[in-house]
C-alpha positions as CSV (number, residue, x, y, z in Angstrom):
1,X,-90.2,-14.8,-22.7
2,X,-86.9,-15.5,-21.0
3,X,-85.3,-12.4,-19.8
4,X,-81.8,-13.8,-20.6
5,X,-79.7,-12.4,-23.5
6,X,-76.9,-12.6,-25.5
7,X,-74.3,-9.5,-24.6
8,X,-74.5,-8.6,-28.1
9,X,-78.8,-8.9,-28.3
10,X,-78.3,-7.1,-25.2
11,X,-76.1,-4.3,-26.8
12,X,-78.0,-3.9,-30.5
13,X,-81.7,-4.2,-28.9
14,X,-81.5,-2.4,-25.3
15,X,-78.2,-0.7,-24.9
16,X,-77.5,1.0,-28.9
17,X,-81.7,2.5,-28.3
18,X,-80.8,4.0,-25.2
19,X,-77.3,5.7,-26.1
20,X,-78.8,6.4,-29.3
21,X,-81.7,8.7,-27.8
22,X,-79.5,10.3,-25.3
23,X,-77.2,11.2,-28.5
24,X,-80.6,12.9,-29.6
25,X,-81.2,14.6,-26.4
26,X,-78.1,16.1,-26.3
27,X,-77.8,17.4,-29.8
28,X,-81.3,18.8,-29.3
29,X,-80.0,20.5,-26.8
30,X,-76.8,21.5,-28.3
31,X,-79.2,24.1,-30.4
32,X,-79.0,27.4,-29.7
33,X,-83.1,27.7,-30.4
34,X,-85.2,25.2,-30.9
35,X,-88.9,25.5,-32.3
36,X,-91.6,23.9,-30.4
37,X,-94.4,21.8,-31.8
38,X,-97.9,24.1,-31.8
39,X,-99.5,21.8,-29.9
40,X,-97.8,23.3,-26.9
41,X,-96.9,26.8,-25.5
42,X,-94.6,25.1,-22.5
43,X,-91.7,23.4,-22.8
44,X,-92.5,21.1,-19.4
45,X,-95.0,18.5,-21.3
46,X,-92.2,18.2,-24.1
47,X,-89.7,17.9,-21.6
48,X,-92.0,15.2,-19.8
49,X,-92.8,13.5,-23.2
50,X,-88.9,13.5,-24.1
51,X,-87.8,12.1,-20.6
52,X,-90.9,9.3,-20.4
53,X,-89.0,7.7,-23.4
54,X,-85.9,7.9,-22.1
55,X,-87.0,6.3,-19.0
56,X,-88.8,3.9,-20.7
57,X,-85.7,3.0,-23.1
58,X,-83.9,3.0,-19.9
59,X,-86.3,0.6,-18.2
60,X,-86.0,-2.0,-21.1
61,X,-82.5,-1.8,-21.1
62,X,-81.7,-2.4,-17.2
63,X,-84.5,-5.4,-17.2
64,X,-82.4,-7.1,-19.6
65,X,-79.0,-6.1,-17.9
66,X,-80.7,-6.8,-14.6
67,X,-82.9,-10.3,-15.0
68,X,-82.6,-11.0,-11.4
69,X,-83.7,-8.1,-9.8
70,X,-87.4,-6.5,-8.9
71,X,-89.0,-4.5,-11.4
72,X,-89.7,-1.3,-8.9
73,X,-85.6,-1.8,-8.3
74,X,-85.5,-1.9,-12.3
75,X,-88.1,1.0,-12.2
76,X,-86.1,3.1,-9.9
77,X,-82.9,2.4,-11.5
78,X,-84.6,3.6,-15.0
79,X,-85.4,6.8,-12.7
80,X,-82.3,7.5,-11.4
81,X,-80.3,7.3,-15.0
82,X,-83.1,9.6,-16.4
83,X,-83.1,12.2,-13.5
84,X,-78.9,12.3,-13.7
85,X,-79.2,12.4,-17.4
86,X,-82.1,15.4,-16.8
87,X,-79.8,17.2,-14.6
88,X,-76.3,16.6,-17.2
89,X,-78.5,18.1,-19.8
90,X,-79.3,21.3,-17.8
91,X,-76.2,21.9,-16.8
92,X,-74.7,21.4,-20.6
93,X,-77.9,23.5,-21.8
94,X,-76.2,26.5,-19.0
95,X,-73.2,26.6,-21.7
96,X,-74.9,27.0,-24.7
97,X,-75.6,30.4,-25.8
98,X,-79.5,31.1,-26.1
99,X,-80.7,28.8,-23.6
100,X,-80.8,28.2,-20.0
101,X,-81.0,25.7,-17.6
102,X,-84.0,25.4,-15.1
103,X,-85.3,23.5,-12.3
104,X,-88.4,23.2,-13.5
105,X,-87.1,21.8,-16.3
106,X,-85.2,18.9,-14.3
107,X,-88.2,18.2,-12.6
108,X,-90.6,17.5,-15.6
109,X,-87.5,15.2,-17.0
110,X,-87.9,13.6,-14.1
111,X,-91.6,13.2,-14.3
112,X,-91.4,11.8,-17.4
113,X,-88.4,10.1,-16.9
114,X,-90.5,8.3,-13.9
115,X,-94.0,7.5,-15.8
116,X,-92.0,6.1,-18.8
117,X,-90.4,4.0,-16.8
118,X,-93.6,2.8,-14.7
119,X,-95.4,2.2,-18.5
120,X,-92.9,0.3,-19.2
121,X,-92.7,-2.0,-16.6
122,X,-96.7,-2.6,-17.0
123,X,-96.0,-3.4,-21.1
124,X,-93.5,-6.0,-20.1
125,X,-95.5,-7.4,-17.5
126,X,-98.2,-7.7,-19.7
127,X,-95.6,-9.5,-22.4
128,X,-95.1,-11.8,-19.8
129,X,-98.4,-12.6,-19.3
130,X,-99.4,-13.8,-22.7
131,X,-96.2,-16.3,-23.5
């Protein structure tokens, strides 16, 4: 598969995902409480399950933007926007009344925000493999 796109694939495939699930994030954490699944009495996993999309949305979107370039580079890129994006999100969760902003928090974001970048570089290389 060429890595090539049109600027407007590249904006309705890669980019409108991406901005569309930080949107998400932030509402989410625009609530002053929000109920957690059962499955889970800590907010880290969901905050590493939320942040491993990201980063892999992330991923997808810069190895489009970025055909030329390595995939760790791509990888750490992916990273970098979900641990700045981890750390935005804390800080806007310190203003709103009922939650609070942790560093624990930021650093399961960017866990997750890692791994989903790293599983997404191993489904694309595997994409590339079989065309």
């Amino acid at each position: 598969m060429n890595k090539q796109v049109s600027k407007s694939s590249l904006v309705v495939w890669y980019l409108l995902p991406l901005v569309g699930y930080c949107a998400l994030i932030f509402y989410l954490s625009s609530q002053s409480q929000v109920d957690l699944p059962s499955f889970t009495q800590s907010d880290k996993l969901l905050h590493l399950i939320e942040y491993a999309v990201l980063g892999a949305l992330a991923y997808r979107f810069f190895w489009r933007l970025l055909p030329e370039k390595s995939r760790v580079l791509v990888v750490m890129v992916a990273f970098f926007f979900a641990l700045v994006y981890g750390l935005s999100d804390e800080f806007h969760q310190s203003f709103v009344q009922g939650r609070d902003s942790s560093w624990l928090d930021v650093l399961a974001d960017a866990a997750g925000g890692y791994a989903g970048a790293r599983i997404m570089m191993i489904l694309l290389r595997k994409e590339n493999v079989h065309d």
